[in-house]
C-alpha positions in Angstrom: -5.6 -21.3 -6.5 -2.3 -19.6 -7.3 -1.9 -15.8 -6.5 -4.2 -13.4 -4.6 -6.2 -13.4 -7.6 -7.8 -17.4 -6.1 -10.7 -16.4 -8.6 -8.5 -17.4 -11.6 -8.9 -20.6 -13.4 -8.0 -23.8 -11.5 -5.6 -26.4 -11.2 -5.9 -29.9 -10.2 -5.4 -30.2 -6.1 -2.4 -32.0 -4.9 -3.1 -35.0 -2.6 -2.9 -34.9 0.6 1.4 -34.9 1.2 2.5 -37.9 3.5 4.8 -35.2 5.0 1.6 -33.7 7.2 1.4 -35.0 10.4 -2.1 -35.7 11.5 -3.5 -32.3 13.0 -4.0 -32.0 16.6 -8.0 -31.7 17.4 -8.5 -28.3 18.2 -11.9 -27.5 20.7 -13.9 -24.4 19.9 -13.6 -21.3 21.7 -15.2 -21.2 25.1 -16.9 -18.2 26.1 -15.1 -15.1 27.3 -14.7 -11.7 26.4 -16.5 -10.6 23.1 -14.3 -10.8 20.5 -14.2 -7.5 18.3 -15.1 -9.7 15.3 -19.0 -9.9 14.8 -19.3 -9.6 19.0 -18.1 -13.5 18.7 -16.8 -14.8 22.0 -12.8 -15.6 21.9 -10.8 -18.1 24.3 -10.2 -17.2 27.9 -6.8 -17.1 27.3 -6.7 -14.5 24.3 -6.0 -11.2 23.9 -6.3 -8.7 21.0 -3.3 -8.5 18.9 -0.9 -5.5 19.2 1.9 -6.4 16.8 4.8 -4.8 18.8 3.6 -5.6 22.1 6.5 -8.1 22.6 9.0 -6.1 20.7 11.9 -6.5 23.2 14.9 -6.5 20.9 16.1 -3.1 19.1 15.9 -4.7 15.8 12.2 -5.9 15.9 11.4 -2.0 16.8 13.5 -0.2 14.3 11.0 2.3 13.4 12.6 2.5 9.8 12.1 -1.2 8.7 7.9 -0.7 10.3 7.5 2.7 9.0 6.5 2.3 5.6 3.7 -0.1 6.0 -0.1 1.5 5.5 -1.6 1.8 9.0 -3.8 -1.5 10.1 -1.6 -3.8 7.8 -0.6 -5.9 10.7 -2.9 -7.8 12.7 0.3 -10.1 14.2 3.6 -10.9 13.4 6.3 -12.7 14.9 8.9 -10.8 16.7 11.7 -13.4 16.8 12.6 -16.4 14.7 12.0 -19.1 17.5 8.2 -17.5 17.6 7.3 -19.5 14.3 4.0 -20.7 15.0 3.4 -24.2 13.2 0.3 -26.0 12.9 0.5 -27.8 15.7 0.5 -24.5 17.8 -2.3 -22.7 15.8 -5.6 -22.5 17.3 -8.3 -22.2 15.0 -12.4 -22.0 15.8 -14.4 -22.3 12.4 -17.7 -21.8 12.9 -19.9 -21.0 10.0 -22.7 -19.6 12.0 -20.6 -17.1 13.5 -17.9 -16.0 11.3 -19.1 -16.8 8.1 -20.2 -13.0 5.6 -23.4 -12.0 6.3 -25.9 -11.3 3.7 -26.4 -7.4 2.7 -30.0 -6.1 3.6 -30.6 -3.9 1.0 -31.7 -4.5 -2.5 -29.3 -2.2 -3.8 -25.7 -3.2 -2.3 -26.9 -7.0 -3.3 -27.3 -5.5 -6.8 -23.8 -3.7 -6.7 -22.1 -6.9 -5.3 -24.2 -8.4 -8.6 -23.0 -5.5 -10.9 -19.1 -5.4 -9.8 -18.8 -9.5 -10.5 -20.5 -9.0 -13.9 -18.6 -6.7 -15.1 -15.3 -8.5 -13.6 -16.2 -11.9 -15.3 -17.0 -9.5 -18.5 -13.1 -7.8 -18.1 -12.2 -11.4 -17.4 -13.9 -15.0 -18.9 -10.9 -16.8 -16.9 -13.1 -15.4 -13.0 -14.9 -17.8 -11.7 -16.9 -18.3 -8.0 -15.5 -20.8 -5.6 -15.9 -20.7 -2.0 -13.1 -19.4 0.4 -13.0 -19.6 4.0 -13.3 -16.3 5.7 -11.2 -14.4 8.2 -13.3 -13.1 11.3 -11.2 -12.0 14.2 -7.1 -12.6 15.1 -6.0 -13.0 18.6 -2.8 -13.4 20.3 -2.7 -16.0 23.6 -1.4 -15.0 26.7 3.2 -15.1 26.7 4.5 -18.4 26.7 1.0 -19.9 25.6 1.3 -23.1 23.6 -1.3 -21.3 21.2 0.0 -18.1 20.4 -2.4 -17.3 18.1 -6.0 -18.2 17.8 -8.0 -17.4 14.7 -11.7 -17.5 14.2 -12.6 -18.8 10.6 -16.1 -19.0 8.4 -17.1 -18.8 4.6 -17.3 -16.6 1.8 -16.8 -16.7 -1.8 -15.0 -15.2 -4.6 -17.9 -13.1 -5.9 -18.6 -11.7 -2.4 -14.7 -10.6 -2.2 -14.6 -9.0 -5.7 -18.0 -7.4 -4.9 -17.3 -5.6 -1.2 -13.4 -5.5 -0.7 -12.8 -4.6 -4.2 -16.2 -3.2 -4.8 -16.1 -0.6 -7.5 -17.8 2.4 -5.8 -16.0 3.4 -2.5 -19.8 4.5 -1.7 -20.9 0.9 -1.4 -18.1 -0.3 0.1 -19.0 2.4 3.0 -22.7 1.4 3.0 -21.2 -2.3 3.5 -19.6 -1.3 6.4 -22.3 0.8 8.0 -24.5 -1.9 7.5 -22.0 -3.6 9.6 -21.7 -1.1 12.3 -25.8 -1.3 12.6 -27.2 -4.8 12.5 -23.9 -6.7 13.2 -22.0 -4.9 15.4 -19.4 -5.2 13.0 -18.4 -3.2 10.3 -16.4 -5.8 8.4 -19.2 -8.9 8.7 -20.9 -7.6 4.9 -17.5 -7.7 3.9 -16.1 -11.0 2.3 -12.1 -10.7 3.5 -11.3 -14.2 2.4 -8.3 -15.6 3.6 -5.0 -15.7 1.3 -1.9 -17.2 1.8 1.9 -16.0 0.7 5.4 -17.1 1.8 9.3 -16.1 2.5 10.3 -18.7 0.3 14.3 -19.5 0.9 16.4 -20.8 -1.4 19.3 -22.6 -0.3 22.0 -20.5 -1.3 20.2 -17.6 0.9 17.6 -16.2 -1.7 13.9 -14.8 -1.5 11.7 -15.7 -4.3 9.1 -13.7 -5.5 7.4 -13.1 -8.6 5.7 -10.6 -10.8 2.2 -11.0 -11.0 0.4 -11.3 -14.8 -2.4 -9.1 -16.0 -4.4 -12.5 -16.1 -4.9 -12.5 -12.0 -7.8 -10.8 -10.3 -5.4 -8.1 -8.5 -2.1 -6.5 -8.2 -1.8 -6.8 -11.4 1.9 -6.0 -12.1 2.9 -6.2 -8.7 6.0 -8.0 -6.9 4.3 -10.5 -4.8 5.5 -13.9 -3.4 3.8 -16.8 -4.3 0.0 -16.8 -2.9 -3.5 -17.7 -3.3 -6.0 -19.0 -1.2 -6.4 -21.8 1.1 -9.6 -23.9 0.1 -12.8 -25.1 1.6 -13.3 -27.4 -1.1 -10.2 -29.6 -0.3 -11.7 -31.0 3.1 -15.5 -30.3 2.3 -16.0 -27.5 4.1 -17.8 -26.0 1.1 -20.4 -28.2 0.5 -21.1 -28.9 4.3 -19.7 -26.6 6.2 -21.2 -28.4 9.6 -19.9 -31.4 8.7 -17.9 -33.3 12.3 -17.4 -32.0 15.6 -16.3 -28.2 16.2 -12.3 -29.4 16.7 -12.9 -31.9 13.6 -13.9 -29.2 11.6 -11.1 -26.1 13.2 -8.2 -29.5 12.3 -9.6 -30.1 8.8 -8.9 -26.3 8.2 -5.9 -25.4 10.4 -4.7 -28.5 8.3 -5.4 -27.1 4.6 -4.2 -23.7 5.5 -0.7 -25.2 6.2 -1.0 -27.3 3.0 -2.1 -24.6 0.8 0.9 -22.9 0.5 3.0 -25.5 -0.3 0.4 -26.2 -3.0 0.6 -23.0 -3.8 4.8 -22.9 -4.6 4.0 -26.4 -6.2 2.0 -24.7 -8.7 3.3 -21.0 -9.6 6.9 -22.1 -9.1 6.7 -25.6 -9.5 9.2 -26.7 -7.2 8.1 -30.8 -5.8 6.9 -30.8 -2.3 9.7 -32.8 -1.6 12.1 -30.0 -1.7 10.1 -27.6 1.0 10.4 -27.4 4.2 6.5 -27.6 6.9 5.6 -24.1 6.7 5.4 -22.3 9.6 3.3 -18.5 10.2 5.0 -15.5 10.9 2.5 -12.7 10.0 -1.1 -12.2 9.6 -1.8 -9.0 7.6 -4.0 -7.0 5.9 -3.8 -6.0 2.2 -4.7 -2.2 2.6 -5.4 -1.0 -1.2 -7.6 -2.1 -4.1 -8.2 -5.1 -1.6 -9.5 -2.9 1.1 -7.7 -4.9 3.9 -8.7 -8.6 2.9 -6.7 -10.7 5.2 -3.6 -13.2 4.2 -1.4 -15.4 6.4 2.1 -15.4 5.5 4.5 -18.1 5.9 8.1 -19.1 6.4 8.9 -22.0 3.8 12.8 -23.1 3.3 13.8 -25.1 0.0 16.9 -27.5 -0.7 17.3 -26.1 -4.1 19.5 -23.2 -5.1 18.9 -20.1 -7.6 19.4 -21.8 -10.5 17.8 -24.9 -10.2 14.7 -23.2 -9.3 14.5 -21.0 -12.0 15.4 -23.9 -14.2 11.8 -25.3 -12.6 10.0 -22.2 -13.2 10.7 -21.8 -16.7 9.6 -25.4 -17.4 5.9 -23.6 -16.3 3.9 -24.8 -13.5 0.1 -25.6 -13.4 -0.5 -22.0 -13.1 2.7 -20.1 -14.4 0.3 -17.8 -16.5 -0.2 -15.9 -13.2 3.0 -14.7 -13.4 5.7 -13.4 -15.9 8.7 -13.7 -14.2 10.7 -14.6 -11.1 12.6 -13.0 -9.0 15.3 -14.3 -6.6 16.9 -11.5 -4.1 19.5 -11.2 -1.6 19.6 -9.1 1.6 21.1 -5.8 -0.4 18.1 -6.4 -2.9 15.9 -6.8 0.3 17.3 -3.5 1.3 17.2 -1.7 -2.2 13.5 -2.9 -2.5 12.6 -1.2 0.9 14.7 2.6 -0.1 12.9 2.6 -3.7 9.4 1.0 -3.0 9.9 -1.0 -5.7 11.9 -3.4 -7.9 13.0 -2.8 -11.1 10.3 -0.5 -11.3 7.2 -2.8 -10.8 5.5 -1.6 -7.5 5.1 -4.4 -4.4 2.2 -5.6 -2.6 1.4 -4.7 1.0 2.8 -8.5 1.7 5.6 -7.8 -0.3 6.4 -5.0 2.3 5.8 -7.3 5.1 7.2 -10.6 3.7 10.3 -6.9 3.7 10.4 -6.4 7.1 10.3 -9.2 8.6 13.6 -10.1 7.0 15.0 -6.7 7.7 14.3 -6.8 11.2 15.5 -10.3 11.7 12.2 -11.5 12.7 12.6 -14.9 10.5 15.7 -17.1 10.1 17.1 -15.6 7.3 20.6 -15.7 7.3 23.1 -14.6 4.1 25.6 -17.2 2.9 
């Protein structure tokens, strides 16, 4: 699904690209500390992030490019370009039994989760339910680790998401969390926090693309966003068996559609071939503070052989999912710079990624380097 708004209607999944190398098996988490993420063990060799812990150039701490982020919006980020983490490197545990959203108790917040998706789908015919996988816990290896970054990963749906992060009363959205605190140890496992993904899409004449979202998608309407969505459970079967394999079978079926979803995702609101992209590597994992009440994304660094113009010449011929959008947007460092001093861009307002996907380039934290 294009944009944040994965709830909008669908387009036909691309095959499998011959450009993915076959994943890596990735084993489960052994046993160790208790991760802060529904008291879930995490690897021996992980830590809780602290995005700046490694900050040891001046640009990566320059307080001015940080400052204007919402507190809690990172979880990790990258703190030089060689950090890239692709998928080989990623370690990923999914594990529906663990890290999958837990049911509400009460009557009454599995009537309001009932009552905000009604009336959504009401606003909204184009909403439908689909399952998503679930962000549980982040955590950072130990320095020089082959892995990183280790992610723990289980199920939710669209319903769920629109119902507790973007729940319309702030009231039940507390009770969701209390509920949490109490019988989960957890304050975030009622909550649904599906997964998105975005990108610093590059251009090769040294351009970001981004794109105004439409009033069709589920959120941000209006916003500055890059391209985004979700990655999907349905693509390697997670959804319909989500204890299908071996553990590491199961963490490599989804460590591998995360890193395909966003070129499927560029394919489709920009509609720029695969052929042209570059294997996506991560360089943030954030948290959308706002109507989206910190539901996770995972933000990539994508290049592109194609310039400017040829790209806009791609997005005006309209994509499987261009309504999400209703216009692109190509900018250079100094628009990078104007974008950070006025909060917005030509008066639309930018996404909490938007303002990461910002900094990153700012502080020189991904290889983006003017022509």
């Amino acid at each position: 699904m294009a944009s944040a708004a994965a709830g909008a209607s669908a387009a036909a999944p691309l095959a499998t690209p011959e450009l993915e190398a076959e994943a890596t098996p990735l084993d489960g988490a052994p046993a160790a500390e208790a991760s802060p993420a529904q008291g879930q063990p995490a690897p021996a060799d992980a830590k809780p992030c602290h995005p700046d812990d490694n900050d040891d150039d001046d640009h990566n701490s320059n307080d001015d490019v940080w400052a204007w982020l919402q507190p809690g919006t990172l979880e990790w980020r990258v703190t030089s370009p060689d950090k890239l983490v692709g998928e080989d490197q990623l370690r990923a545990d999914f594990d529906h039994a663990r890290y999958s959203a837990r049911e509400p108790a009460t009557l009454e917040l599995a009537a309001a989760i009932e009552e905000t998706w009604a009336a959504r789908v009401s606003a909204n015919p184009r909403l439908f339910n689909g399952t998503k996988f679930r962000l549980a816990s982040v955590r950072s290896g130990e320095a020089g680790s082959e892995s990183p970054l280790w992610l723990g990963i289980g199920l939710t749906d669209y319903r769920r998401f629109l119902g507790t992060n973007c729940a319309a009363k702030q009231s039940t959205y507390d009770e969701l969390l209390a509920e949490g605190r109490t019988a989960h140890a957890d304050e975030r496992a009622c909550i649904a926090d599906p997964l998105g993904v975005g990108v610093i899409l590059v251009t090769s004449d040294t351009k970001v693309i981004l794109i105004e979202r439409s009033h069709l998608t589920g959120e941000y309407q209006g916003f500055v966003d890059p391209p985004a969505g979700h990655c999907e459970p349905k693509r390697p079967g997670l959804d319909k068996d989500p204890e299908q394999g071996s553990p590491s079978d199961r963490s490599a079926a989804f460590r591998k559609e995360l890193f395909w979803s966003i070129l499927d995702e560029i394919v489709c609101e920009v509609n720029i071939p695969v052929v042209h992209l570059s294997a996506p590597r991560l360089c943030a994992i954030l948290r959308q503070q706002g109507p989206s009440r910190a539901r996770p994304n995972a933000l990539f660094f994508v290049t592109c052989d194609l310039n400017e113009a040829e790209i806009r010449a791609l997005y005006n011929q309209g994509g499987e999912e261009k309504d999400e959008s209703v216009a692109l947007l190509a900018l250079n460092l100094d628009d990078l710079r104007a974008a950070r001093r006025l909060d917005n861009i030509n008066g639309a307002p930018l996404t909490p990624q938007t303002r990461v996907l910002i900094s990153l380039v700012l502080s020189q934290c991904v290889p983006f380097k003017p022509c």
